[in-house]
C-alpha positions as a printed Julia matrix, in Angstrom:
428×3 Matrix{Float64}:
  30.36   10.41   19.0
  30.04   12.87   15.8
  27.07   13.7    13.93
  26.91   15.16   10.9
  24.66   17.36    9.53
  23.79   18.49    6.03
  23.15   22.33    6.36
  23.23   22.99    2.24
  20.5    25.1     1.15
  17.63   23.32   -1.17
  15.57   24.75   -3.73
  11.94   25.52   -3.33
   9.63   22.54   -2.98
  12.5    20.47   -0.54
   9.88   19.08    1.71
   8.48   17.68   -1.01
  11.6    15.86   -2.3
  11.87   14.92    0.91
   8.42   13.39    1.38
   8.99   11.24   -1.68
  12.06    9.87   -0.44
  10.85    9.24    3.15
   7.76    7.09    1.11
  10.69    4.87   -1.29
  12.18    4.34    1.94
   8.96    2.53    3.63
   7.23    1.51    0.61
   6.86   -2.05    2.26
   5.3    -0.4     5.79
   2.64    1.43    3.47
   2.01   -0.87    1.3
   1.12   -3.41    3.87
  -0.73   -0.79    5.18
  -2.74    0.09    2.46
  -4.11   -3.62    1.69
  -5.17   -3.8     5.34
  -7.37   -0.47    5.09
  -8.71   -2.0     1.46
  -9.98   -5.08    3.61
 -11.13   -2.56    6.4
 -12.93    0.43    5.55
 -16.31    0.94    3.76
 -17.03    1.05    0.06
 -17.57    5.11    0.11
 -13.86    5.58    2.02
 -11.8     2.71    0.13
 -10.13    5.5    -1.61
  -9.37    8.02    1.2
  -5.5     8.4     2.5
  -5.01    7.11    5.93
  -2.26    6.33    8.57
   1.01    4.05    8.71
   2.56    2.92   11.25
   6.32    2.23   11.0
   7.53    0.17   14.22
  10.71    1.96   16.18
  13.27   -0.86   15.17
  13.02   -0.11   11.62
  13.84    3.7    11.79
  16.94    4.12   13.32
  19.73    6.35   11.62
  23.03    5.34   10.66
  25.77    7.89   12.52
  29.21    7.92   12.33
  31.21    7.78   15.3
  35.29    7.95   16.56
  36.96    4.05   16.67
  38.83    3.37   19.66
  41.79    2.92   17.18
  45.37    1.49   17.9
  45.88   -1.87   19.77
  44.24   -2.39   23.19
  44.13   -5.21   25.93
  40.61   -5.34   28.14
  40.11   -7.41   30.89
  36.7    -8.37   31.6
  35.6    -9.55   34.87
  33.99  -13.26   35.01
  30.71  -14.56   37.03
  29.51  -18.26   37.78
  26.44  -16.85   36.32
  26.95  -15.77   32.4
  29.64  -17.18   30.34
  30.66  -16.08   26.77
  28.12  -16.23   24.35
  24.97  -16.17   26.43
  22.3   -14.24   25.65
  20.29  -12.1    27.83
  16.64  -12.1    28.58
  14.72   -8.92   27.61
  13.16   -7.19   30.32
   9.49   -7.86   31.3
   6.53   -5.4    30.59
   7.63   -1.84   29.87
  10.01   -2.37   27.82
   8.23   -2.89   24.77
   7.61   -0.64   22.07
   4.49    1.26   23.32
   2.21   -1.15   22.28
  -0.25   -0.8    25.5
   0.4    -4.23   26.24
   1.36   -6.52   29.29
   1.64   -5.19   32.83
   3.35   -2.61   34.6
   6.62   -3.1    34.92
   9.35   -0.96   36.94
  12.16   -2.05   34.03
  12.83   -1.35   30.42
  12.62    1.49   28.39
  11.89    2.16   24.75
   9.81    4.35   21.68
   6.76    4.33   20.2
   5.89    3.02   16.64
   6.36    5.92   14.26
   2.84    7.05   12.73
   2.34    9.53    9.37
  -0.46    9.95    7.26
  -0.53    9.9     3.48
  -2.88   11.76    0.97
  -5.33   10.22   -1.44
  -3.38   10.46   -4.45
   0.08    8.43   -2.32
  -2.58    6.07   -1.4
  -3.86    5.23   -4.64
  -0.25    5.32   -6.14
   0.58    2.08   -3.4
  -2.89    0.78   -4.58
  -2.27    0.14   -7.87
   1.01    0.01   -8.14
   2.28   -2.3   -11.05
  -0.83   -2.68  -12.71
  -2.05   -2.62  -15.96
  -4.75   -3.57  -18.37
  -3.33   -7.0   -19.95
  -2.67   -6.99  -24.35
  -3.37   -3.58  -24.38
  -2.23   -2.23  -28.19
  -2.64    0.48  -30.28
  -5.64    0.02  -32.85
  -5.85    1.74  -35.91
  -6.3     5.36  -36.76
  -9.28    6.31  -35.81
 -10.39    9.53  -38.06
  -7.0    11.11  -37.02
  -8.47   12.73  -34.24
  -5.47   11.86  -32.06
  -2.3    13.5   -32.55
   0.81   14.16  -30.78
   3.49   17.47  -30.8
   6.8    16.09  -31.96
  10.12   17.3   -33.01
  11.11   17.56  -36.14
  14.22   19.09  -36.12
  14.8    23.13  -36.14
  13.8    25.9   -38.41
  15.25   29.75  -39.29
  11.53   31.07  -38.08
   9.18   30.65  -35.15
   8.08   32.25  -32.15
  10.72   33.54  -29.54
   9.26   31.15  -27.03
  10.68   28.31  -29.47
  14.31   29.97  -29.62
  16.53   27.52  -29.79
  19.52   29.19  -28.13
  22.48   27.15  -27.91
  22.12   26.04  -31.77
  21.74   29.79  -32.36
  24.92   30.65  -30.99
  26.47   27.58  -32.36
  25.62   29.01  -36.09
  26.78   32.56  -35.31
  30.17   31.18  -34.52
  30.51   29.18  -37.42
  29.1    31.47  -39.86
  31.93   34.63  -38.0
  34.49   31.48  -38.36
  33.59   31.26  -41.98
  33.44   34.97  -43.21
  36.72   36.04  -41.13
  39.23   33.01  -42.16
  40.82   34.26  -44.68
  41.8    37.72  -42.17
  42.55   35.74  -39.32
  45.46   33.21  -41.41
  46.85   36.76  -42.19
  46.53   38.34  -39.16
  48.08   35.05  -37.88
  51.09   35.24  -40.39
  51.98   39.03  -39.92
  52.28   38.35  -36.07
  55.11   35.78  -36.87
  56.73   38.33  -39.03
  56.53   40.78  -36.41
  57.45   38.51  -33.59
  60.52   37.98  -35.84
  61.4    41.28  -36.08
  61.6    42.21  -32.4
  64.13   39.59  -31.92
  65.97   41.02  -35.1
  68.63   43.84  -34.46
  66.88   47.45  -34.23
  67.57   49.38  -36.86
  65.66   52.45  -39.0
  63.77   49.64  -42.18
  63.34   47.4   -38.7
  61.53   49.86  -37.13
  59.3    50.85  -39.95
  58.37   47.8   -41.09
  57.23   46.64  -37.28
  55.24   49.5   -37.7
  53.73   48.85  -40.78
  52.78   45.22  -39.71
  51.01   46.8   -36.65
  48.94   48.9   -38.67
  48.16   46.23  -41.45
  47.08   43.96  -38.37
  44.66   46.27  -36.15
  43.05   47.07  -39.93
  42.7    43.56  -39.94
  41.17   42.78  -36.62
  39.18   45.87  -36.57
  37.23   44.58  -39.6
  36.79   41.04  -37.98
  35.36   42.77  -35.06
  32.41   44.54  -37.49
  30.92   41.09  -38.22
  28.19   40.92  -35.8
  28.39   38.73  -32.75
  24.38   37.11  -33.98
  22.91   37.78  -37.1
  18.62   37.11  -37.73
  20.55   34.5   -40.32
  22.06   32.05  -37.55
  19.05   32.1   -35.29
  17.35   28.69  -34.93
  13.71   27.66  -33.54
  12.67   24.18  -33.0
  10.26   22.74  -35.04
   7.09   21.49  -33.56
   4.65   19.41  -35.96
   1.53   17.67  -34.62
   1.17   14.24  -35.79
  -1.59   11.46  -35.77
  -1.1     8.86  -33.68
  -2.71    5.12  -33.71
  -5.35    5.14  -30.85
  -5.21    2.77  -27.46
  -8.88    3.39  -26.85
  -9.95    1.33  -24.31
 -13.84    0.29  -22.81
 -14.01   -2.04  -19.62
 -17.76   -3.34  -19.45
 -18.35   -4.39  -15.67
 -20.91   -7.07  -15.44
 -22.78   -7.89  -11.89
 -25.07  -10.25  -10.8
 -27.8    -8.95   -8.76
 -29.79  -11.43   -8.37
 -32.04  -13.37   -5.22
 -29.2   -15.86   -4.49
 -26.78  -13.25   -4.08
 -26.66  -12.2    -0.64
 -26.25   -8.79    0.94
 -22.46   -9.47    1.83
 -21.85  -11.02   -1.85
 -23.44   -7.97   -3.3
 -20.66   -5.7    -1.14
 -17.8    -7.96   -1.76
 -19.1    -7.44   -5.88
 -18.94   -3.74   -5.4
 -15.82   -3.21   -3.53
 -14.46   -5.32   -6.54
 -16.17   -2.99   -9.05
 -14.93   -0.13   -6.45
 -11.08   -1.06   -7.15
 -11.15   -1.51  -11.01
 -13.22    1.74  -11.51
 -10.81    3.52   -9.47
  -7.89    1.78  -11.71
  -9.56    2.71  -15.05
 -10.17    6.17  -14.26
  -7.04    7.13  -12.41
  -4.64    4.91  -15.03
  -6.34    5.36  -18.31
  -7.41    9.1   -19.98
  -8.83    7.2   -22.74
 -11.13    4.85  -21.35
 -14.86    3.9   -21.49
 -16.74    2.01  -19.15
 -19.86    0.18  -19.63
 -21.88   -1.17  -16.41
 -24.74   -4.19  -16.43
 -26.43   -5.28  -13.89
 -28.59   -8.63  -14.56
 -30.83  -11.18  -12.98
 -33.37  -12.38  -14.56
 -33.12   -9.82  -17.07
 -30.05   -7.83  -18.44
 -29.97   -3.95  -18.33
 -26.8    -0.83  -19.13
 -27.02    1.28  -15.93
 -25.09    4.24  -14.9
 -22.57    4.48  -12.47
 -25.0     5.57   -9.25
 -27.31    2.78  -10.54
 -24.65   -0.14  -10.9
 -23.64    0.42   -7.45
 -26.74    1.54   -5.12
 -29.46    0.1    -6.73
 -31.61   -2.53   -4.84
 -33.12   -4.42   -7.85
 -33.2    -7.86   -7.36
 -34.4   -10.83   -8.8
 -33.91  -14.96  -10.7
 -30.46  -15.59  -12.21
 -30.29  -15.78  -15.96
 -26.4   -15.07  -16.84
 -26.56  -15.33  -20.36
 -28.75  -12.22  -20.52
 -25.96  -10.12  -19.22
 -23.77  -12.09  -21.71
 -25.85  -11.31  -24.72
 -26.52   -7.7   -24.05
 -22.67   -7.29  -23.93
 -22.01   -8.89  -27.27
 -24.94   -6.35  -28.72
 -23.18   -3.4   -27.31
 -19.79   -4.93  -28.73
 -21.3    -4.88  -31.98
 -23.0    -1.77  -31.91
 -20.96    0.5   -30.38
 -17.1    -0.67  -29.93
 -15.87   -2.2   -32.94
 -12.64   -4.3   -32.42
 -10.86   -2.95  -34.86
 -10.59    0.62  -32.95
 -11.26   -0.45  -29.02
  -9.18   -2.14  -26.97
 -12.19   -4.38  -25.31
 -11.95   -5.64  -21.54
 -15.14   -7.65  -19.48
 -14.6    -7.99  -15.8
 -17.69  -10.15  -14.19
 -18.59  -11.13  -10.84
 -21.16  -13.49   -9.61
 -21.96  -16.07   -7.28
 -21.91  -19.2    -9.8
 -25.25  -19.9    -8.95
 -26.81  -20.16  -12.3
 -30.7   -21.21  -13.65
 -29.92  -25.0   -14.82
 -29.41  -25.08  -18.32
 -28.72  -21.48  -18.77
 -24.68  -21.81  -18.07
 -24.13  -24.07  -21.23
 -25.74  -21.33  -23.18
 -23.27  -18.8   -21.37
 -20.18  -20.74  -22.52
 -21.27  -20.83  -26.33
 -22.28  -16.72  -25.97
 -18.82  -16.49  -24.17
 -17.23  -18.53  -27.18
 -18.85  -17.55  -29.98
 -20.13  -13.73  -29.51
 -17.15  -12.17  -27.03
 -14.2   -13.48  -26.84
 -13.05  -13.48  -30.38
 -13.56   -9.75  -29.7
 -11.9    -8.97  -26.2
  -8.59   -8.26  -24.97
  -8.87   -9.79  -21.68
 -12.15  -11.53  -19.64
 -11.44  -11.46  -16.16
 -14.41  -13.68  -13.95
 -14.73  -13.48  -10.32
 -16.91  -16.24   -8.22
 -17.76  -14.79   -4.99
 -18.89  -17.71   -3.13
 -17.61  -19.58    0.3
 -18.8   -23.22   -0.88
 -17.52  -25.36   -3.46
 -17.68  -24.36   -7.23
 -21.1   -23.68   -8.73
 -22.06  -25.33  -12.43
 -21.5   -21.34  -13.86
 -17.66  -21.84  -12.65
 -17.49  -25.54  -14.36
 -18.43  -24.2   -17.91
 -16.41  -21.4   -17.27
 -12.92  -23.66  -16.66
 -14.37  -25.31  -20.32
 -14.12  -21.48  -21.82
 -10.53  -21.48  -20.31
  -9.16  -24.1   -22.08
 -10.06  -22.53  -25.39
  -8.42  -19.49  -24.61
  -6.18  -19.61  -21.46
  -4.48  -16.18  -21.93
  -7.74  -13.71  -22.64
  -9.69  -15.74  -20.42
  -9.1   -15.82  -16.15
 -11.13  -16.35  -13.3
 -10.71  -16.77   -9.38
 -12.52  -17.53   -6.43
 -13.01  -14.62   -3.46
 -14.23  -16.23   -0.07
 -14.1   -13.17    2.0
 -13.62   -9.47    1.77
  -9.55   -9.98    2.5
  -9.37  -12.21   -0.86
 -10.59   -8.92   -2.85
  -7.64   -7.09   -3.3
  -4.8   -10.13   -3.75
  -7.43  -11.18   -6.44
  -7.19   -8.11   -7.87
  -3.96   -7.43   -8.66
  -3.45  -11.05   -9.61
  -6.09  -10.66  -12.93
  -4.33   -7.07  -13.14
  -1.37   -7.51  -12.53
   1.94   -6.69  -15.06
   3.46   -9.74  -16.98
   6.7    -9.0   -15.34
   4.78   -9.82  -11.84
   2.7   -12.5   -12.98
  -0.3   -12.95  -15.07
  -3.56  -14.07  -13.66
């Protein structure tokens, strides 16, 4: 059996080309790794890197190895026991892949699942991998404070930094082309005449003239060689201009219910939603805004530390939270420049007679305004009367508007990348 083995030296850096291979390879093994430690680990570590495990039959190396070649006869002895075609039995305990399970066992052999760990920035690569905020576009220009560098072709000045070189040498041997043509069709023509002479009988005018075309041709080539080989004249810089640019400003506002009905678990299984899409929004988007609300009884913008560890509690009035986010649409984020998002999560359980309001505040006062609404019911029971008028609202706009039901913490994440997910994937 040969191996071979790749002893070419690598630039700096190799282990890191290396790593990123090794990850395309198993992106399957860490991704299904990385939605079982969403589901697992607390709402302060859901963004930490962690360990995969890769099991022992899926990273085996292909070799190459000598054929038996030419023609050969075998003779294999038979058995009343096994005939062609059966299979054997594996053996039993201790042969398994070091999994710490069955008994002891004085057969088998085998290897133990392969484990790595990745960093926090591989982890949240997996994480949110082929998302994307849904109808995001580029608004209009917003007091042309964004601009872009862009080329715009080359120029005879500029810093040396900006040397362009290869069109620099490109116009110093076009511009020595164009100043020496007319002495290099001569030089060219006096070298035939010469050549023609050599193979001509030597005599005394023979001789002369030979040497009279040798002189008129190193004159010649001597004064092609004084044009300079790169003249301040052919040197070319490129041309950088900064341009403005439509904006693709974006604001997500994050709206939670907080109220008495919404239990301790709820209220987790809210945040570790929030959790995800904050993480999303900050790692995904430079340009983005995000507004938090918390609500019961009453509606109120928090700050981050507020949305998420606060213990206020309270009744359920949704349309509070509804209404203070068309105000701040209104004040503060006009559509015309924002690109607006509204991701809400709740448990459905609504004050009667207040989710009929909701739909005509959702109708009238935010929709015609957002990008994409994306509603989460966290409940295990069957639909609340919140989710009912909701599924009204999704009629009128069944491409802006999407909503789905989490029962437990392992729904979280699927739910999440289906309202996030890319069109190519599948839209919520």
């Amino acid at each position: 059996m040969s191996y071979i083995i790749d002893r070419r030296l690598n630039a700096k850096k190799k282990s890191t080309v290396n790593r990123q291979r090794f990850l395309r390879r198993y992106r399957k093994h860490i991704k299904r790794a990385v939605e079982e430690a969403v589901n697992q680990r607390s709402i302060r570590d859901i963004e930490q890197g962690g360990q995969v495990t890769i099991p022992s039959r899926d990273i085996s190396e292909p070799i190459f190895h000598h054929g038996d070649g030419g023609q050969r006869q075998r003779i294999y002895p038979g058995n009343k026991e096994y005939m062609e075609g059966d299979e054997f039995r594996r053996p039993q305990g201790g042969g398994g892949s070091g999994s710490g399970k069955g008994k002891a066992s004085n057969q088998g052999e085998g290897m133990d699942d392969f484990t790595f760990n990745i960093n926090q920035e591989e982890f949240l690569d997996f994480l949110f991998e082929g998302l994307e905020l849904p109808y995001m576009v580029k608004k209009k220009l917003r007091d042309a404070t964004q601009t872009e560098t862009r080329r715009a072709g080359f120029t005879t000045s500029g810093s040396p930094e900006k040397l362009h070189i290869v069109r620099s040498l490109r116009a110093a041997h076009a511009r020595r082309i164009a100043l020496s043509g007319k002495e290099r069709r001569q030089v060219r023509e006096l070298k035939k005449e010469l050549w023609k002479l050599e193979d001509a009988p030597t005599d005394p005018e023979n001789t002369k003239r030979r040497e009279l075309l040798r002189a008129e041709i190193d004159a010649l080539e001597k004064k092609i060689r004084k044009l300079p080989f790169i003249d301040d004249f052919d040197l070319k810089f490129t041309n950088l201009v900064r341009v403005p640019v439509p904006s693709s400003k974006a604001v997500m506002f994050c709206v939670m219910d907080v109220s008495g009905s919404m239990t301790q678990a709820i209220k987790d299984m809210a945040k570790r939603f929030f959790i995800l899409l904050y993480l999303f929004l900050t790692r995904n988007y430079k340009q983005i805004e995000v507004v938090f609300i918390r609500h019961h009884t009453h509606a109120k913008e928090v700050d981050e530390e507020e949305f998420f560890y606060s213990r206020e509690t309270g009744g359920t009035i949704v349309s509070s939270a509804l209404t203070l986010t068309g105000d701040v649409i209104r004040d503060r984020y006009p559509a015309g420049d924002w690109n607006i998002y509204v991701a809400q999560a709740s448990d459905g359980d609504n004050w009667d007679g207040d989710s009929d309001a909701c739909r005509q505040i959702l109708i009238n006062r935010v929709l015609p305004y957002v990008q994409y609404y994306a509603y989460v019911e966290i409940t295990t029971g069957p639909h609340q009367n919140l989710w009912l008028e909701y599924e009204r609202v999704r009629e009128a706009y069944p491409e802006t508007f999407a909503m789905h039901q989490i029962e437990e913490a392992s729904d979280i994440y699927p739910v999440f990348r289906k309202l996030f997910a890319r069109k190519m994937e599948g839209a919520a």
